[in-house]
C-alpha positions in Angstrom: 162.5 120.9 98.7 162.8 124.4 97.0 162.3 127.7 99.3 159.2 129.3 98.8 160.1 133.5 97.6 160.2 135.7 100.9 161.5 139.1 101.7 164.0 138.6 104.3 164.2 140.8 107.5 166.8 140.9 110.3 164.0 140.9 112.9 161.0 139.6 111.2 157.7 139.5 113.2 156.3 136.2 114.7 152.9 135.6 115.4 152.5 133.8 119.3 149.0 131.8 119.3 147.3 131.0 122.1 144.2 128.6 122.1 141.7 128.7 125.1 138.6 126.7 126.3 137.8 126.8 130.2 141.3 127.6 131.3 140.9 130.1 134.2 143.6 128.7 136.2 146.2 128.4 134.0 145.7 131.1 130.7 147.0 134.0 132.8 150.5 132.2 133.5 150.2 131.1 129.6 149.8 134.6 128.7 152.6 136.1 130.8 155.2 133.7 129.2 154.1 134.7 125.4 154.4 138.7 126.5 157.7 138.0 128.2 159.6 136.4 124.9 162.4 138.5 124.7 161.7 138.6 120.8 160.4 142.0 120.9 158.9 142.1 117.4 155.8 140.0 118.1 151.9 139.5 118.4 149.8 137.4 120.6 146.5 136.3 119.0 144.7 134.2 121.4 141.1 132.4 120.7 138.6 131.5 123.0 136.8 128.3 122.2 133.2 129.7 123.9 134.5 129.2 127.8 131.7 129.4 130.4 134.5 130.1 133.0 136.3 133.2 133.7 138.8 133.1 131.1 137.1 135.8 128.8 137.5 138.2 131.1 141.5 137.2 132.0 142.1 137.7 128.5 140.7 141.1 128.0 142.4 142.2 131.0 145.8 141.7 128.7 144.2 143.0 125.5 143.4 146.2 127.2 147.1 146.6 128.8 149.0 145.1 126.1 148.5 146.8 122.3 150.8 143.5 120.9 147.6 141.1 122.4 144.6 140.8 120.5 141.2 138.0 121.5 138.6 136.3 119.2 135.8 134.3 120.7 134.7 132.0 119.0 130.3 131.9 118.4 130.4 128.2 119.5 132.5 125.3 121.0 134.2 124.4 117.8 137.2 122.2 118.9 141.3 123.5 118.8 142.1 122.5 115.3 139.0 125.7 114.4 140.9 127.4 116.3 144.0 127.3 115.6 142.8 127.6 112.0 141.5 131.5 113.3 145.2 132.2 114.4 146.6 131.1 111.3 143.7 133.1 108.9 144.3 136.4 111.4 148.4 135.8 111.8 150.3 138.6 110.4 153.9 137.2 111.2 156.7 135.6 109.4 156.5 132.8 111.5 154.1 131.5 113.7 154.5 129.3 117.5 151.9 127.8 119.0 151.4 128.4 122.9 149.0 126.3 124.8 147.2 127.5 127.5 148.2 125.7 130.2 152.0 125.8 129.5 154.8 128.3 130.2 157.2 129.2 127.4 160.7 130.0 128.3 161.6 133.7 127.8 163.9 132.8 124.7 161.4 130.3 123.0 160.9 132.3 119.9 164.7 133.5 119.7 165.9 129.7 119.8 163.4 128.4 117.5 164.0 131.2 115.1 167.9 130.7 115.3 167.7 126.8 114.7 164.7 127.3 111.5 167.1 129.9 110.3 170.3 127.4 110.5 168.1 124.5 109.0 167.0 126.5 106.2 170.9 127.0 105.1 171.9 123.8 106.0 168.8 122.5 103.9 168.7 124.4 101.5 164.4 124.9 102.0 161.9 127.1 104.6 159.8 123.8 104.6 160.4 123.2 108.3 159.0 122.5 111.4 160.6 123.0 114.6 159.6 121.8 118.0 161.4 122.7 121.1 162.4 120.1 123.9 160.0 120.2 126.8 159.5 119.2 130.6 155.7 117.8 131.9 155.3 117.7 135.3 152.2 115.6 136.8 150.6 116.3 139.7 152.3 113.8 141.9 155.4 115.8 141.2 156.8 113.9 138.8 159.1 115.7 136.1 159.5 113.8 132.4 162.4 115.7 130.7 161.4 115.1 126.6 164.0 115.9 123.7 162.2 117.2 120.7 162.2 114.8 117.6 165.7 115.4 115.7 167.6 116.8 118.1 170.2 113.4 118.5 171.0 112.9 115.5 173.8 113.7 112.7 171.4 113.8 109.6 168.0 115.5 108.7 165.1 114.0 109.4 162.6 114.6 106.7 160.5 113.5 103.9 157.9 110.3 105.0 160.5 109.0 107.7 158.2 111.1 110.2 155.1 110.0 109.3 155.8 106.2 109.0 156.6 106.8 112.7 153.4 108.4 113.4 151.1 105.8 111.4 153.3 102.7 112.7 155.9 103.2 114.6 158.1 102.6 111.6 161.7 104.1 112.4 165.1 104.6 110.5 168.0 104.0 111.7 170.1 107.0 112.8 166.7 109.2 113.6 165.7 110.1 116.8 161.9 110.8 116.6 161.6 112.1 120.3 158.2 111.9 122.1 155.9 112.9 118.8 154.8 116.4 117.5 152.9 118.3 119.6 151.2 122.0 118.4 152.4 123.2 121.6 155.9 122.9 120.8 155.5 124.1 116.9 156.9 126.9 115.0 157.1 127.4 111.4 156.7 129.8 108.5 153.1 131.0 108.1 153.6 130.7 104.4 153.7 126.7 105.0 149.5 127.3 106.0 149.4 128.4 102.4 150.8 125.2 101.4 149.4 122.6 103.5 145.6 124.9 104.0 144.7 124.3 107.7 144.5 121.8 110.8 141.7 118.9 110.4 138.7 120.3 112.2 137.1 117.2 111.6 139.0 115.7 114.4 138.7 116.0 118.0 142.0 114.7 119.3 145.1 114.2 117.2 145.2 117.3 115.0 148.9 117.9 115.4 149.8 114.4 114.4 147.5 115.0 111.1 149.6 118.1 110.6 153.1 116.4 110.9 151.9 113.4 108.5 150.9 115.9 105.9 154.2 118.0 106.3 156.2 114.5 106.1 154.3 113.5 103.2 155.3 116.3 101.3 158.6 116.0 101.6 159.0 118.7 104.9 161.8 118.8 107.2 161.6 118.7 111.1 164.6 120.2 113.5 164.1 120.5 116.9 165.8 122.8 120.1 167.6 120.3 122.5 166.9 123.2 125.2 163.9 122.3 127.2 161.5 125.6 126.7 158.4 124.5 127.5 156.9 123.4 131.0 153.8 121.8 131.0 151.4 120.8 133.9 150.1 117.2 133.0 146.0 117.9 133.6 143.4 115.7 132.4 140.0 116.8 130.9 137.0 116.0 129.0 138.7 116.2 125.8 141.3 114.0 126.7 139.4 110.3 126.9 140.7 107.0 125.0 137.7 107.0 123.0 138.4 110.5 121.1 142.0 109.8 121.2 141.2 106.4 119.2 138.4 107.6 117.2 141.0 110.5 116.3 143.5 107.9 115.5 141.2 105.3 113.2 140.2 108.8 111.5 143.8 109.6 110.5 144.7 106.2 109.3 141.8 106.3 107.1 143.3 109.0 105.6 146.3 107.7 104.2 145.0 104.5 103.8 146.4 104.6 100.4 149.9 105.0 101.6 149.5 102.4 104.0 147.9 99.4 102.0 151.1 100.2 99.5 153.2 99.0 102.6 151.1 96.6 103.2 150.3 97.9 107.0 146.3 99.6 107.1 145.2 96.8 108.8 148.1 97.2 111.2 148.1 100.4 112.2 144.1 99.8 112.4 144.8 96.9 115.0 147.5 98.8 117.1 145.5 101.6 117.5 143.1 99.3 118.8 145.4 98.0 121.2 146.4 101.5 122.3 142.9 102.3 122.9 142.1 98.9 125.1 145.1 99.5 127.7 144.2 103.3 127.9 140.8 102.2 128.5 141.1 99.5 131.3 140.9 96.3 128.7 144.2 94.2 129.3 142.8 91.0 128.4 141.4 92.3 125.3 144.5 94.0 124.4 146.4 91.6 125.1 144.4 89.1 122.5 145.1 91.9 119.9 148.6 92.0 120.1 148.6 87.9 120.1 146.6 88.4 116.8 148.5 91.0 115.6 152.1 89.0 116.5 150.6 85.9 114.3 150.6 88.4 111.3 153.5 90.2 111.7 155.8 88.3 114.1 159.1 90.6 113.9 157.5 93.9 113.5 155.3 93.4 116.4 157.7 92.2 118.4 160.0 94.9 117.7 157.1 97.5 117.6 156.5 96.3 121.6 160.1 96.0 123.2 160.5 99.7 121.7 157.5 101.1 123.4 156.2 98.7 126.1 158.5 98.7 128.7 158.9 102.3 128.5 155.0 102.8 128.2 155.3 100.5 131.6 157.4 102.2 133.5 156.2 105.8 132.5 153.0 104.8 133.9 153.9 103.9 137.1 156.2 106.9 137.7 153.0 108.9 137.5 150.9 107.0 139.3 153.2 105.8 142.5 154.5 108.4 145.4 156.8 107.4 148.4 159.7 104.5 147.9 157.9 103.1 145.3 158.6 106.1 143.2 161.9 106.5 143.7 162.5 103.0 143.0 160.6 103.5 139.1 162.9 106.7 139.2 166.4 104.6 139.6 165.0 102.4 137.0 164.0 105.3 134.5 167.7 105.4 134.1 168.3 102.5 132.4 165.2 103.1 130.3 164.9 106.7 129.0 161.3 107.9 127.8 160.6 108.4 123.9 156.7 108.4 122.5 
């Protein structure tokens, strides 16, 4: 893919944007990593999502002592693909990272991300990239996952549709890593690519980063990723986060490239995996387990291979944050042997 015509700069501004709905706790420590970036040449847009907490007010406390932070509020509750979509429209940078707000970004976030997009782009030979940095989640029972972003252990690029097969079915190519998935919060990229792509699906509820990565793969974009882990987030849950908006995210975004799919011959499988996703998440074992029965009958080795990849790792992820005491440390000896990938 050709480079899109840009002015070059030694220190070129980048745009850190910060989404926010009901995040009291946790937007201050958010905000505090994004001013401490030791890329000086920087803004910080964030965007409330119409909090009824106390975040407003934390953020204007930064606006009014920081001139690089600015706030928009949004009229209404309108979801984080809207707003993200506001920090795009309002971004005056050369590049853009996404912050969420209850993360902490490592001090040299935006210099590594910058350095590896910049040594991509001559590698490559194109600015259409993505970049997501390698990450650490830590639940509340004190468990630490360490996650290597997608592309970071291999030789080769990783680009074109290789990404999205893996998104829509788990389809994978030898010699990529795909790392645990593509999450906003890890994201940088040129603003220009906006332009290209237009915005994230505000349509959907859950799932608008995946959209985002499917439409970049499709198009023939590249993804690199920083093997340093610069994001720490705090595993919370919330009433955004429930299997039924996660699936009904998921059935959306199949539906959307169900033209791709049927000319692989898997819609109705990635239809009936998601389904099967969406039964374990929500306490159905016996009726996910009658999917994938189904599902094996139609596509033996694919299933079968589709499974081994992601079940026992699925398995033992679970119970790492679920158990304390011996029993933890015994799923910790055998996380060893099985190392975590989405």
């Amino acid at each position: 893919m050709p480079f899109i015509f840009i002015v070059a700069t030694d220190s070129p501004l980048i745009t850190i944007g910060i989404t926010c709905f009901n995040a009291e706790q946790t937007i201050s420590r958010a905000i505090k990593g994004a001013i401490a970036q030791t890329w000086e040449n920087k803004e910080i847009i964030i965007v409330d999502d119409f909090s009824s907490d106390n975040s407003q007010s934390i953020i204007y406390d930064y606006v009014c002592k920081f001139s690089i932070v600015t706030c928009h509020i949004n009229n209404l509750n309108m979801g984080c693909a809207a707003s993200r979509n506001k920090i795009l429209h309002e971004a005056k940078g050369e590049f853009v990272a996404f912050f969420d707000d209850d993360d902490l970004s490592h001090p040299d976030r935006l210099l590594d991300q910058y350095q590896t997009i910049k040594m991509a782009e001559t590698t490559y030979g194109t600015n259409h990239i993505f970049c997501y940095t390698s990450m650490k989640r830590i639940y509340p029972n004190g468990y630490t996952l360490y996650m290597q972003a997608l592309g970071t252990c291999q030789s080769g690029p990783l680009y074109g549709g290789d990404v999205a097969n893996y998104l829509l079915f788990n389809g994978r190519k030898r010699g990529n890593f795909y790392g645990f998935g593509t999450p906003t919060c890890c994201l940088m990229f040129r603003t220009i690519l906006f332009d290209l792509y237009g915005g994230f699906d505000e349509s959907l509820s859950r799932q608008e980063d995946t959209d985002y990565a499917i439409r970049h793969s499709l198009n023939g974009g590249y993804f690199v990723g920083s093997k340093n882990e610069l994001v720490t987030q705090y595993s919370t849950n919330s009433v955004d986060k429930t299997p039924e908006k996660e699936f009904t995210s998921t059935c959306a975004i199949i539906e959307k490239n169900k033209l791709y799919l049927n000319s692989l011959d898997l819609y109705n499988y990635a239809l009936l995996w998601a389904k099967i996703r969406y039964c374990h998440f929500n306490k159905q074992p016996a009726k996910a387990f009658i999917l994938l029965i189904y599902l094996f009958f139609l596509k033996p080795r694919r299933v079968f291979i589709h499974f081994m990849r992601s079940g026992p790792k699925r398995f033992l992820h679970e119970r790492l944050m679920n158990h304390s005491g011996p029993l933890h440390s015994l799923w910790e000896f055998t996380a060893i042997f099985i190392p975590y990938s989405d």
